[in-house]
C-alpha positions in Angstrom: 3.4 -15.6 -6.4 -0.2 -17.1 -5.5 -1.6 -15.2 -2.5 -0.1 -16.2 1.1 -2.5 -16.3 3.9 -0.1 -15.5 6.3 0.3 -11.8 4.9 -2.5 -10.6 7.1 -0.2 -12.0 10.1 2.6 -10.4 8.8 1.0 -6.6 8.2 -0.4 -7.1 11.6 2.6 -7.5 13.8 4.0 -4.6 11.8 0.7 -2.4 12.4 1.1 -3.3 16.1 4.8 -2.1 16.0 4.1 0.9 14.2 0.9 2.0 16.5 2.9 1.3 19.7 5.8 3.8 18.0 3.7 6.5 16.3 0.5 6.8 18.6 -1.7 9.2 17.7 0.9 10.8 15.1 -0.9 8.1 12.9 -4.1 9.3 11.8 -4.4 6.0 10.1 -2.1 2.7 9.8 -3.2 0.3 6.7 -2.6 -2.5 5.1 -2.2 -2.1 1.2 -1.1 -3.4 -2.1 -1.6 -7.0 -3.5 -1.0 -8.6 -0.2 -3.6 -6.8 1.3 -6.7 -8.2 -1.0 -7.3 -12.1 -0.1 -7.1 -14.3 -2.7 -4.7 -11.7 -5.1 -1.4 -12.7 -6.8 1.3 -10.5 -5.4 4.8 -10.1 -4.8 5.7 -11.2 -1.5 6.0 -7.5 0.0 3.9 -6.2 2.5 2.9 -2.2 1.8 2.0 -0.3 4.2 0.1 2.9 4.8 0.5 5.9 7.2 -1.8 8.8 7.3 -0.4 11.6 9.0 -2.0 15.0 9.7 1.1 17.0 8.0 4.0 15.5 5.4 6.0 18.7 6.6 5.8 17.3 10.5 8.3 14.8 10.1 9.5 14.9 13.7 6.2 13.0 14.4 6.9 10.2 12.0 10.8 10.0 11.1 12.1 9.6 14.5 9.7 6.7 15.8 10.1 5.2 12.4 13.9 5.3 12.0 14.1 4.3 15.5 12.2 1.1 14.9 14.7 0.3 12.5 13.3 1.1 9.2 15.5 3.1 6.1 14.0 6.0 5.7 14.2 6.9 1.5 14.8 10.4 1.5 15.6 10.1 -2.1 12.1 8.9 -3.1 10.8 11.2 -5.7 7.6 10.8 -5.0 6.4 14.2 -3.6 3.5 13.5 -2.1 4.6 10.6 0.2 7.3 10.0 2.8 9.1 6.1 2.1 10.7 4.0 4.2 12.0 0.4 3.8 12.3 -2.7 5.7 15.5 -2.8 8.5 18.2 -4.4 6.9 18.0 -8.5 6.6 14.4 -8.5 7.2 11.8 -9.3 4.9 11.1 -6.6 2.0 8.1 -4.6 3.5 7.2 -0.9 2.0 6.0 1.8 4.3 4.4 5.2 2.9 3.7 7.8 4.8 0.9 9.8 3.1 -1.1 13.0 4.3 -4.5 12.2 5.8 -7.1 13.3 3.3 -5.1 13.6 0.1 -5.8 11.6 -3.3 -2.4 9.9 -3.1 -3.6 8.4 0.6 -7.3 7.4 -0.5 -6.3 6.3 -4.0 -4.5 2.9 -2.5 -7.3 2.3 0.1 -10.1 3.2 -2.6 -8.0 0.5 -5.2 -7.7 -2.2 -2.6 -11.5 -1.9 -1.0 -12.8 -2.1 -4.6 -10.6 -5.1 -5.6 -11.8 -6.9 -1.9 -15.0 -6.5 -3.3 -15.5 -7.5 -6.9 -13.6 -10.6 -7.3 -14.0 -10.3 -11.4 -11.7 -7.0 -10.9 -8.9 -8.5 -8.5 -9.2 -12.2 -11.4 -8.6 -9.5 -14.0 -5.8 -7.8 -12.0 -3.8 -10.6 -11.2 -3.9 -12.1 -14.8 -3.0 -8.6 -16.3 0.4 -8.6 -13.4 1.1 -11.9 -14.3 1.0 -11.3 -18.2 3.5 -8.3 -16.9 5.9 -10.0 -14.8 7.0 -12.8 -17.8 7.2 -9.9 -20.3 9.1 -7.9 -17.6 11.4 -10.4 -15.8 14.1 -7.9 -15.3 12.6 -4.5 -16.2 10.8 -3.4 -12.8 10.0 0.5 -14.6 8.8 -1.7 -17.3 6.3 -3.7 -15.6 5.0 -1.0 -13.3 4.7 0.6 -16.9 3.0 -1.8 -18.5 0.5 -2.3 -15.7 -0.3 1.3 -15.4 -3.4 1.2 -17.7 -4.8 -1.5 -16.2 -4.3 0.5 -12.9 -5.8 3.2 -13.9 -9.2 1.2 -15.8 -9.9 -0.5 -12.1 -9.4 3.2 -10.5 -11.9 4.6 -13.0 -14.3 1.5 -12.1 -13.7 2.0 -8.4 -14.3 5.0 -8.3 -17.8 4.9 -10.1 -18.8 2.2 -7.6 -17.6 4.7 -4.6 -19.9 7.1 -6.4 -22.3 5.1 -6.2 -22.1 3.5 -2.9 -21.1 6.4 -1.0 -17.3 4.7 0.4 -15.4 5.6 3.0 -12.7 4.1 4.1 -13.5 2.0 6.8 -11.4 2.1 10.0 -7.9 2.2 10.4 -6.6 -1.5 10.1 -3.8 -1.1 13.0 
């Protein structure tokens, strides 16, 4: 759907929520994904990140997290994250809990920083997830397929430019 203005609004009541529950267990809490890069097509889902010293900690995380109502996905088979869902009956929001310092937590802040700024980029991504979504109506592994190279050409871009500009991510957004 065309970008929503109001998802900033919505990522930061639940960064509030989340910082209040997690304190300093959070090394970082971020906003991320399609919502989080103004003026981007996306599907209405907030994503958010979690940087955490340790995945192996999860007494730090899992009880503050479960507690504030949110699924926890043990079943996720990505290995190098923690995933939790939305409470049940609210709207569909993603949480990933990702160790502080690994490629799998800077890849999503280095995508979305790069796509904030080179507009060309995010035009180029949200034509190529469009194209995806009408060829893959009903066939999630088959759009997040089919969007994978594309993925994977802005990574190789973005991380040229961080190369090149020296980035960092900037502070925690929550």
């Amino acid at each position: 759907m065309p970008y929503d203005p109001a998802w900033p609004a919505m990522f930061a009541r639940w960064g509030t929520g989340l910082r209040a529950a997690l304190g300093d267990a959070a090394a970082r809490i971020d906003h991320i994904g399609s919502t989080s890069v103004p003026g981007l097509a996306a599907k209405p889902v907030i994503d958010i990140q979690i940087s955490v010293a340790s995945l192996e900690a999860t007494d730090s995380f899992l009880g503050p997290l479960t507690g504030m109502g949110l699924v926890y996905r043990a079943d996720n088979p990505e290995r190098t994250k923690r995933y939790f869902r939305e409470p049940p009956g609210q709207r569909r929001t993603h949480v990933h809990v990702r160790q502080l310092g690994s490629f799998s937590q800077q890849f999503p802040l280095l995508f979305r920083d790069y796509l904030r700024c080179h507009l060309a980029a995010a035009n180029e991504y949200a034509a190529a997830k469009q194209h995806c979504a009408a060829e893959f109506r009903n066939d999630r592994p088959g759009y997040v397929q089919a969007k994978d190279a594309f993925v994977w050409d802005i990574i190789r871009r973005a991380d040229a430019w961080a190369q090149h500009t020296g980035w960092a991510p900037g502070p925690s957004d929550a």
